[in-house]
Phi, psi and omega in degrees: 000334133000298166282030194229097178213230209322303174323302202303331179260341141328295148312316187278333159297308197290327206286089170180282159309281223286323180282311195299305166281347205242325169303294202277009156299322193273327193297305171320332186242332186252346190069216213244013184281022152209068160308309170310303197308327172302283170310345170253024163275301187290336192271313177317313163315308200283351178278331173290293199301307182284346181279349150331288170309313161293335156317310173317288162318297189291336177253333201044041143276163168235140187298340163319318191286319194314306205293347168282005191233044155251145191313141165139198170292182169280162155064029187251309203267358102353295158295308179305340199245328192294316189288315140332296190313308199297314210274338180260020186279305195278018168224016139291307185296021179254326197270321205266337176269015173300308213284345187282290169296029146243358175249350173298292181307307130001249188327330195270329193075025151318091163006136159255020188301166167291030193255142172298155183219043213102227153298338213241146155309106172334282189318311197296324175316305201274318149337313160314288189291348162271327142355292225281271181295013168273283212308314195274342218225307139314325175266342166303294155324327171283298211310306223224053172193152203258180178303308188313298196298312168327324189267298183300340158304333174272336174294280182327327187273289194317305197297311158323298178307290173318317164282011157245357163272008162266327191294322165327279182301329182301293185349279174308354172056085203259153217277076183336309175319311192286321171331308172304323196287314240238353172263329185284332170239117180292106155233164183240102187285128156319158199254167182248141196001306221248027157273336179265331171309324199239021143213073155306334184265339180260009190206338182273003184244018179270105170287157168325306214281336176301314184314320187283309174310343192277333182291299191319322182272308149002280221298153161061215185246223175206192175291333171313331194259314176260354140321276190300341172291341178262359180272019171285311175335315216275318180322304200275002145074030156307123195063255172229049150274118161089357152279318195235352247309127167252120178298159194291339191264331167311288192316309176316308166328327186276323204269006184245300174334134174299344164235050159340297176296324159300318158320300156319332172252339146321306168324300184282323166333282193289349169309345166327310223280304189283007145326237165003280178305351195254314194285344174266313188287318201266043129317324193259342168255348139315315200288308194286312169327266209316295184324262178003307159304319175287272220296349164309331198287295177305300197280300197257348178288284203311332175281040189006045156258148173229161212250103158199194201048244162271337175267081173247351156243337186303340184263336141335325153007283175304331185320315175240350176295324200289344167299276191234145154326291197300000175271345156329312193285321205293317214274323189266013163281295214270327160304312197312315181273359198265295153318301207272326171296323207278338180275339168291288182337305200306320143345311168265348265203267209300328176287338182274311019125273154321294170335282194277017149278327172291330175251016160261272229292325182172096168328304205292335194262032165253351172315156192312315192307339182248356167319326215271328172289295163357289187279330163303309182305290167323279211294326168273348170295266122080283183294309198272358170294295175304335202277334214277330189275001192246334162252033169292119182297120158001000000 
């Protein structure tokens, strides 16, 4: 259990829009007939991220630097991956306390009337502003918190979510077969009569095949997350992450020595470790997606509502109001904290991120003296990026 860190806050980075609002978007419009995407979306992801990790472990290279020794001009599949990454980080930190902070507004009854406030709407104003303090408030909480208190904060925020989204599903008794059938065979369904009767302007000219793409980038993270999670790696200094880089000829060399096999079973020894770690994050972000997906499924097919537009968390609700009222707090207690871990997390994630896009694109100016301008520069591109991007008027 030991080796279960950098994974646990990944899942807990990853873990927010996409299993709350976009999984119980497909349970709400399709019921559980695209359970599978979700689940071969996570395995697929976890199989890339660990042979990352692994790579990681056995070389103490990050696969940024490998990919500058692919055929073609220099540094461009580096590039091809650094650059989009880099340019969409401050409109993560945008999009997700956007999304946080409209629901915020939602609880507070902010008025929707049309009267302007400037560029701004009244609702979009407040919206903002509650964005503004989620986003600012998250960045206070990184600063002043360590890697440790991080992985337990995450630890802690992940396992609350999960046990009330099994208590959730248990509650509702949900038809297991169909469950099954619907994580086991891939089909792509037509939407049904009363999603175009009765949100028609958002589905009739929107193909199926569009949803399953917005779910398959849902699930988990992006590059942005797992860049920097295997450059997380280096902390914990696992095999030779973070001691060494062994060159392909070191390796052969080793791999030639008469006492090979011992090396060779050292070797293997520590992939356990990013093994252990990759396979627990992403279980709990498979496990919280399918919840999610199911009671959308339970809950939100039948009441024909879905989670679009400006309502993207609020119909969720029901998942636990239908319990007990008073489980409403639990629910919107457990968004609250779900967000504000994945934008604490991000923070720390993204320097890393960086951090190992500077050192396949230009190396020299990743020496250690400069690690520490590097991770200041990230957290304010990050903040002022996000920030700047949350008050662009509509």
């Amino acid at each position: 259990m030991t080796f279960v860190g950098p994974g646990v806050i990944i899942a807990s980075v990853t873990i927010g829009s996409g299993e709350l609002v976009w999984a119980s978007r497909s349970g709400a419009i399709f019921g559980h007939q695209l359970l599978w995407c979700f689940l071969f979306a996570g395995v697929f992801k976890a199989i890339q991220v660990y042979t990352a990790a692994r790579q990681m472990t056995l070389t103490g290279e990050h696969p940024m630097v490998s990919w500058k020794n692919l055929p073609g001009p220099p540094l461009w599949f580096p590039l091809l991956i650094a650059v989009p990454t880099l340019a969409v980080m401050p409109i993560a930190f945008s999009g997700i306390s956007e999304i946080l902070g409209g629901y915020l507004c939602e609880l507070t009854g902010v008025s929707a009337a049309r009267r302007a406030v400037g560029p701004f709407q009244i609702v979009e104003l407040w919206e903002n502003v509650w964005a503004s303090a989620v986003l600012s408030t998250c960045l206070v909480l990184a600063l002043s918190s360590s890697l440790k208190t991080l992985e337990r904060v995450s630890a802690i925020v992940l396992g609350a979510i999960v046990l009330c989204g099994l208590a959730s599903v248990l509650v509702c008794q949900p038809d297991l077969v169909e469950i099954v059938a619907g994580l086991i065979f891939p089909r792509v369904p037509d939407y049904a009569p009363w999603v175009i009767s009765d949100f028609g302007e958002s589905f009739a000219s929107r193909s199926p095949w569009l949803e399953i793409a917005l779910y398959l980038t849902a699930v988990g993270g992006g590059t942005y997350d797992y860049l920097g999670y295997v450059g997380m790696i280096r902390e914990k200094r696992w095999g030779l992450a973070g001691r060494r880089v062994a060159s392909r000829e070191q390796l052969e060399s080793i791999v030639a020595a008469k006492d090979s096999a011992q090396e060779i079973r050292r070797a293997k020894i520590w992939t356990r470790a990013p093994l252990w770690d990759t396979s627990v994050s992403f279980a709990l972000v498979i496990l919280v997606t399918l919840l999610f997906a199911v009671l959308g499924g339970l809950v939100l097919h039948p009441e024909h509502k879905i989670p679009d537009s400006h309502v993207l968390l609020s119909e969720q609700e029901l998942f636990l109001a239908r319990l007990h009222p008073q489980l409403l707090w639990v629910y919107r207690a457990g968004v609250l904290l779900a967000f504000i871990g994945t934008l604490y997390g991000a923070f720390e994630i993204y320097q890393h991120t960086v951090l190992e896009s500077v050192r396949a694109i230009a190396p020299r100016r990743a020496a250690d003296k400069r690690v520490a301008n590097w991770r200041r520069l990230t957290v304010a591109y990050c903040y002022l990026g996000g920030m700047m991007t949350i008050w662009l008027p509509r």
